[in-house]
C-alpha positions in Angstrom: 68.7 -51.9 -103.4 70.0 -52.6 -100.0 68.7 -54.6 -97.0 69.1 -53.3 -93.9 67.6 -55.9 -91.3 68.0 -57.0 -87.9 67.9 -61.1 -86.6 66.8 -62.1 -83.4 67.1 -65.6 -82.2 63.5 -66.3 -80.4 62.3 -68.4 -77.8 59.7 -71.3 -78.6 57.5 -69.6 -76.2 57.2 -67.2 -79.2 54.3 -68.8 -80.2 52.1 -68.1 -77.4 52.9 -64.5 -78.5 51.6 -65.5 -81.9 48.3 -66.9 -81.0 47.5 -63.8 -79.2 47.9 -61.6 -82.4 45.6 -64.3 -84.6 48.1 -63.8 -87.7 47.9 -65.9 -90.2 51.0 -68.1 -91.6 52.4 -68.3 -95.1 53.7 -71.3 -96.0 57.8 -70.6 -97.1 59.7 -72.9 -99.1 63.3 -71.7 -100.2 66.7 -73.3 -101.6 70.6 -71.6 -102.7 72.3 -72.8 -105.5 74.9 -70.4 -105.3 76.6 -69.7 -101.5 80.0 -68.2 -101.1 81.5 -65.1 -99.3 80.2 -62.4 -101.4 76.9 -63.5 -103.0 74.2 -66.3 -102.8 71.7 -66.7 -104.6 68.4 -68.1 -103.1 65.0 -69.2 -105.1 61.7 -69.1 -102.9 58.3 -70.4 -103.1 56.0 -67.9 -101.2 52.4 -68.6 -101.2 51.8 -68.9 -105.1 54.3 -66.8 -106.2 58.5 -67.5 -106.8 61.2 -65.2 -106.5 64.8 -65.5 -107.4 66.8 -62.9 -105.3 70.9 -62.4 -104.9 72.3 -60.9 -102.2 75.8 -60.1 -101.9 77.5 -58.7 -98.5 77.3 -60.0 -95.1 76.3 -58.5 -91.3 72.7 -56.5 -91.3 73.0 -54.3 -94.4 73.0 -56.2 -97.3 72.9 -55.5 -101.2 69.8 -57.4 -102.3 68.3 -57.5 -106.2 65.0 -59.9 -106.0 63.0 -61.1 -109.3 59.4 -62.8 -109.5 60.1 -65.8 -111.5 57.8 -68.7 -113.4 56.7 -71.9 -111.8 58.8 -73.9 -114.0 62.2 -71.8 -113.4 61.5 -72.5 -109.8 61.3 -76.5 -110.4 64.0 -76.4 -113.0 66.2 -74.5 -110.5 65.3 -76.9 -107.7 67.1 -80.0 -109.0 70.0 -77.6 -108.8 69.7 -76.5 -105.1 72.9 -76.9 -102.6 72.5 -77.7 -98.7 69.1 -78.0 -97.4 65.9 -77.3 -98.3 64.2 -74.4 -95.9 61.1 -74.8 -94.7 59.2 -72.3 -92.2 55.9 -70.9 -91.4 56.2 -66.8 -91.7 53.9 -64.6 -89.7 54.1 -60.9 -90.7 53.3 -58.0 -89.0 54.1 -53.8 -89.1 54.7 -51.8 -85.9 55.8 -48.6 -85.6 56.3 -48.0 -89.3 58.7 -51.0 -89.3 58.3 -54.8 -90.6 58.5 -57.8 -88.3 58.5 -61.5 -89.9 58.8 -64.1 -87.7 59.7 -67.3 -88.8 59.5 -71.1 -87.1 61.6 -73.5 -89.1 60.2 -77.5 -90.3 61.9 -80.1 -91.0 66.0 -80.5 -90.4 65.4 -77.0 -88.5 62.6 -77.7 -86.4 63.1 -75.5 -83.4 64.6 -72.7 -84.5 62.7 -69.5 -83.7 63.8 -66.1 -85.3 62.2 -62.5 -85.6 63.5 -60.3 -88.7 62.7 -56.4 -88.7 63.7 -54.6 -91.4 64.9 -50.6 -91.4 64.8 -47.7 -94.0 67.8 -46.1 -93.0 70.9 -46.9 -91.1 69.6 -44.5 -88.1 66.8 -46.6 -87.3 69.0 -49.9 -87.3 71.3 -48.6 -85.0 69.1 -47.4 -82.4 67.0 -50.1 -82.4 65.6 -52.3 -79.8 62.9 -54.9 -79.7 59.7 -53.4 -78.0 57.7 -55.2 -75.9 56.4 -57.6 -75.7 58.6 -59.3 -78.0 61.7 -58.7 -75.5 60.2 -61.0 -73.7 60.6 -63.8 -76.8 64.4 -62.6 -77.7 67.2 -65.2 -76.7 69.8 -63.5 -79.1 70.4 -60.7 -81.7 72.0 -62.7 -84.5 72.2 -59.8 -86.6 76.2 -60.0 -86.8 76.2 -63.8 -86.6 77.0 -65.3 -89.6 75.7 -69.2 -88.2 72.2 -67.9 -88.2 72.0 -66.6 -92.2 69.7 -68.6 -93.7 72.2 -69.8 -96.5 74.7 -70.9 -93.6 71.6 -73.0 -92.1 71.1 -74.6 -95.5 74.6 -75.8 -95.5 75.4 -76.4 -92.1 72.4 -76.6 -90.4 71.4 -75.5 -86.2 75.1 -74.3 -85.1 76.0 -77.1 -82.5 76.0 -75.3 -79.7 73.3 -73.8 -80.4 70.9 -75.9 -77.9 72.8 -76.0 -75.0 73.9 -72.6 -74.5 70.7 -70.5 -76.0 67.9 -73.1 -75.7 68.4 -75.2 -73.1 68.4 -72.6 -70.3 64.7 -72.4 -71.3 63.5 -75.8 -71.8 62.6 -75.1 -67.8 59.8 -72.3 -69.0 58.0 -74.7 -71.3 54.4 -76.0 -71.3 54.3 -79.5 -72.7 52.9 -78.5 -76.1 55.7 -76.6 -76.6 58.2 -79.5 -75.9 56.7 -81.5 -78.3 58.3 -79.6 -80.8 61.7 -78.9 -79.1 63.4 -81.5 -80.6 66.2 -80.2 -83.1 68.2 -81.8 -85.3 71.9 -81.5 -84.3 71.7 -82.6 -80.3 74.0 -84.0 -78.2 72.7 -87.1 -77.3 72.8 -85.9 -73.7 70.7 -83.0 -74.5 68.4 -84.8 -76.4 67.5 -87.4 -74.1 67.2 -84.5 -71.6 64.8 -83.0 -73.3 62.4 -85.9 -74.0 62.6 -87.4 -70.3 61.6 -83.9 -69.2 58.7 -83.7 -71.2 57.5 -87.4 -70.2 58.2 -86.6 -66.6 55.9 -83.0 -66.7 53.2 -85.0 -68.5 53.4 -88.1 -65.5 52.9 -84.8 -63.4 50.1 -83.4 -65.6 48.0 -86.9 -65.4 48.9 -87.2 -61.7 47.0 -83.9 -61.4 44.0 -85.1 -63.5 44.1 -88.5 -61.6 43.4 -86.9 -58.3 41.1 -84.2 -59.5 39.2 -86.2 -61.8 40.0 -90.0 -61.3 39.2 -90.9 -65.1 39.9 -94.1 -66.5 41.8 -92.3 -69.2 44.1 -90.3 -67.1 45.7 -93.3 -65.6 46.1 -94.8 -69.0 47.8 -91.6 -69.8 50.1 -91.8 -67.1 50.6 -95.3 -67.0 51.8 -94.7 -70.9 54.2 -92.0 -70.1 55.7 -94.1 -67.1 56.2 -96.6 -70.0 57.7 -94.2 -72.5 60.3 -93.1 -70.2 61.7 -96.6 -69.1 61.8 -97.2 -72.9 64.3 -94.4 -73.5 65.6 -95.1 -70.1 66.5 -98.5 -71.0 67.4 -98.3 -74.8 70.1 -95.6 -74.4 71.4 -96.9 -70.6 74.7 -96.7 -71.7 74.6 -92.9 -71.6 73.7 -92.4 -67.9 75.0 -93.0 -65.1 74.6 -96.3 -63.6 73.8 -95.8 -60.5 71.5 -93.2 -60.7 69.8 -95.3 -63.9 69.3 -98.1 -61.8 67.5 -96.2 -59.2 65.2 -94.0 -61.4 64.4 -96.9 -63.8 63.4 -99.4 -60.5 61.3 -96.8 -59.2 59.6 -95.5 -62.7 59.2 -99.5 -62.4 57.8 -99.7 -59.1 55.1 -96.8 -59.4 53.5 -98.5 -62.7 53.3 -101.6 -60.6 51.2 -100.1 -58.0 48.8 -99.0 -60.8 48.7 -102.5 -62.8 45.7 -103.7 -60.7 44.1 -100.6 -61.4 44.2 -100.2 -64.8 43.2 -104.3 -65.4 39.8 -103.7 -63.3 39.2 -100.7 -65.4 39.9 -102.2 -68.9 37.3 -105.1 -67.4 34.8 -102.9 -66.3 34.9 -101.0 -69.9 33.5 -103.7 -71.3 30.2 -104.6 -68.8 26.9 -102.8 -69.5 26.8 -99.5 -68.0 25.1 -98.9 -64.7 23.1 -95.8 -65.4 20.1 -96.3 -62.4 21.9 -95.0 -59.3 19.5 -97.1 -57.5 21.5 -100.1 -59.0 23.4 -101.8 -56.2 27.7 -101.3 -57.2 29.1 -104.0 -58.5 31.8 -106.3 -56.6 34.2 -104.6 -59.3 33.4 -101.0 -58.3 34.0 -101.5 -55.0 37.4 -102.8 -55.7 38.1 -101.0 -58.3 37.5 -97.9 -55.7 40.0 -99.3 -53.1 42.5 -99.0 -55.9 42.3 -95.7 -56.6 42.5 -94.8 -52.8 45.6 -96.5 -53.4 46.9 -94.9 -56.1 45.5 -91.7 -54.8 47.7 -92.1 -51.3 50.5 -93.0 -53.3 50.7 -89.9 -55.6 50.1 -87.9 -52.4 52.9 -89.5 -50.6 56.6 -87.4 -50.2 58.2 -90.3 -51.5 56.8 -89.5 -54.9 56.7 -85.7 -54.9 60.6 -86.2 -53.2 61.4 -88.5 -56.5 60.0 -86.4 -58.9 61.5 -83.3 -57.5 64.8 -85.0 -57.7 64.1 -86.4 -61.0 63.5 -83.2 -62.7 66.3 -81.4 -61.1 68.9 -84.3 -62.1 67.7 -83.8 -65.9 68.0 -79.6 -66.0 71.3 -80.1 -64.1 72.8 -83.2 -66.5 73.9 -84.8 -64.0 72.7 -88.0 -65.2 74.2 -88.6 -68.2 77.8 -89.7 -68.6 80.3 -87.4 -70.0 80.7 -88.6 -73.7 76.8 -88.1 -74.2 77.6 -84.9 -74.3 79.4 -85.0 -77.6 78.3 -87.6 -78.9 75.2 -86.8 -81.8 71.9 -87.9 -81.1 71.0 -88.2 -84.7 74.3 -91.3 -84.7 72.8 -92.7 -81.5 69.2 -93.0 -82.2 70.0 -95.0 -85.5 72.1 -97.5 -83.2 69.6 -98.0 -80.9 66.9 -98.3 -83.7 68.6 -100.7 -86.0 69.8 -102.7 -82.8 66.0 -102.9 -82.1 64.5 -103.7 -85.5 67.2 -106.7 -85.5 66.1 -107.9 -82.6 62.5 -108.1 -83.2 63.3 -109.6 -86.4 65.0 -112.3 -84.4 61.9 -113.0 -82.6 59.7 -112.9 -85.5 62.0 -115.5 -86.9 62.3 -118.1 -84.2 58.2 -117.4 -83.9 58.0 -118.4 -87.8 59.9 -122.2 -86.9 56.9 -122.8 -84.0 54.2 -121.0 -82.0 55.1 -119.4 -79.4 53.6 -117.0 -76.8 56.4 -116.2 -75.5 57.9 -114.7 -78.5 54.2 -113.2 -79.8 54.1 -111.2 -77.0 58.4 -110.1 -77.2 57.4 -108.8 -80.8 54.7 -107.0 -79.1 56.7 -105.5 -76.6 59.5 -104.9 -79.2 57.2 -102.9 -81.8 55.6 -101.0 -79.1 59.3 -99.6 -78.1 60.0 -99.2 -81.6 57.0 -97.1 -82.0 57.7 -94.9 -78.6 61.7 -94.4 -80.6 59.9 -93.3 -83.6 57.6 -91.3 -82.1 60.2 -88.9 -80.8 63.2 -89.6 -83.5 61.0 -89.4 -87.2 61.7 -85.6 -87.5 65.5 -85.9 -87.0 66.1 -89.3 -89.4 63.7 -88.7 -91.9 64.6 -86.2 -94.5 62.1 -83.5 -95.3 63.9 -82.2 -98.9 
């Protein structure tokens, strides 16, 4: 039989459409053992079922011959697979007498978005157009773009270019849930660390808003935190920016977490006195100066100085004009190892010169050190650990 199919590269945003429809995901697992110009043949783990299917051809109309095979010809055939591993959550659907599966990618693909529909006819593929609302989700019809076939993907992985000229661009749309899953594997480093300083920055805004709504304990921990994160990353990879904008941005990421310090001390004390729960129970001497704080810290999140720097911040990382011009070719995957091996050997030489004689000193640099190295982690596992 024939496939006759259209591809459309999707935006992450894709997922709010998703939630709305309250479809259910099945979990996808495939693999090639054969890829070349004119076939490939792909095994795939559907639910509880596997298929062996060969497809030979290239563009949207494909010949395609798919088999339901055994459990053990899957595993037997597995040990055999070429490239990577696919992994991706498909949602399925049927509108207007057609069938939509949309597909968001795990593991070495994480962030790649894509809508399929296929077509009974030739007619129908050619006049076709995405209906809304899923126009408002389409980057890209990858229909003639070989990059994009799933067997190119398990060879060769994201195409390059692939962030900067189709994602990037909307990074700016994003809620911060849907950053946390932006991060794909074949970055520049300069987009990369974009992407991750844009996200701490939003959520510094986000806990800025709580703060002066809400004043919890926990939302200046939060921020505090993501003021931390973001002079981690600032200072681990400073080589890649600029210096003199660095410099500036790092000393005054520096300077706002110092005029919270006090803050956060008084409430980290006053967690562990015994509640006051009679409101007839005179304040505490802690209260009350744990009160002129937060005026403090309220005055300065209200100030223009830092809604000027966060303004200019933001727009500095969506325009790149922080980072220095190798960053931009240089992988992320190649510099994040750097910077993590160069870290692990340097707590190791603090543990070791802590093992000759105690030493607070050192204690609290192998603190500080595996606190970084859990921040690097946080954001890097998905791209250095293999998920095959």
């Amino acid at each position: 039989m024939h496939e006759i199919e259209r591809k459309y590269l999707a935006k992450p945003t894709i997922k709010a459409f998703l939630a709305k429809q309250s479809l259910a995901p099945k979990k996808l697992v495939q693999f090639y053992t054969v890829i070349n110009k004119e076939k490939s043949v792909r095994y795939r783990k559907l639910g509880s079922k596997y298929y062996k299917t060969v497809k030979k051809g290239s563009g949207g109309i494909r010949e395609e011959r798919e088999i339901e095979i055994s459990k053990k010809q899957y595993k037997k055939m597995k040990k055999k697979h070429i490239g990577k591993i696919i992994r991706k959550d498909r949602y399925t659907f049927d509108k207007n007498g057609l069938h939509y599966d949309i597909d968001l990618y795990h593991g070495e693909l994480a962030g790649l978005h894509t809508i399929e529909v296929e077509f009974p006819d030739q007619t129908s593929f050619q006049s076709f157009q995405l209906p809304d609302p899923l126009q408002a989700y389409e980057l890209a019809d990858l229909t003639l773009d070989e990059r994009y076939k799933n067997k190119n993907l398990a060879l060769q992985g994201i195409p390059s270019e692939h962030f900067t000229t189709q994602m990037l661009p909307t990074m700016y749309e994003m809620d911060i849930e849907t950053l946390e899953h932006f991060l794909v594997g074949n970055l520049s480093t300069a987009d990369a660390l974009r992407v991750i300083l844009y996200k701490f920055a939003l959520t510094i805004l986000h806990y800025e808003a709580l703060i002066l709504q809400h004043d919890e304990p926990e939302d200046l921990h939060q921020f505090r935190v993501n003021l931390r994160r973001s002079r981690v990353f600032l200072k681990s990879f400073s080589a890649c920016f600029d210096p003199a904008a660095y410099s500036d941005i790092y000393q005054t990421l520096c300077d706002i977490a110092a005029q919270t310090n006090h803050a956060r001390d008084l409430d980290v004390i006053a967690a562990q006195l015994p509640d006051q729960k009679s409101k007839s129970t005179p304040a505490l001497p802690i209260e009350q100066e744990r009160e002129g704080e937060r005026e403090k810290i309220r005055a300065m999140l209200q100030s223009q100085h830092f809604r000027d720097f966060f303004n200019d911040y933001l727009a500095a990382l969506r325009s790149g004009a922080l980072m220095r011009a190798e960053t931009h070719t240089r992988a992320i995957k190649t510099e994040a190892s750097a910077v993590l091996t160069a870290l692990h050997r340097k707590i190791c030489k603090h543990i070791n010169k802590e093992d000759k004689h105690f030493d607070p000193k050192q204690i609290h640099k192998i603190r500080i050190g595996f606190k970084k190295l859990r921040y690097l982690l946080e954001e890097f596992e998905g791209l250095l650990v293999k998920n095959g």
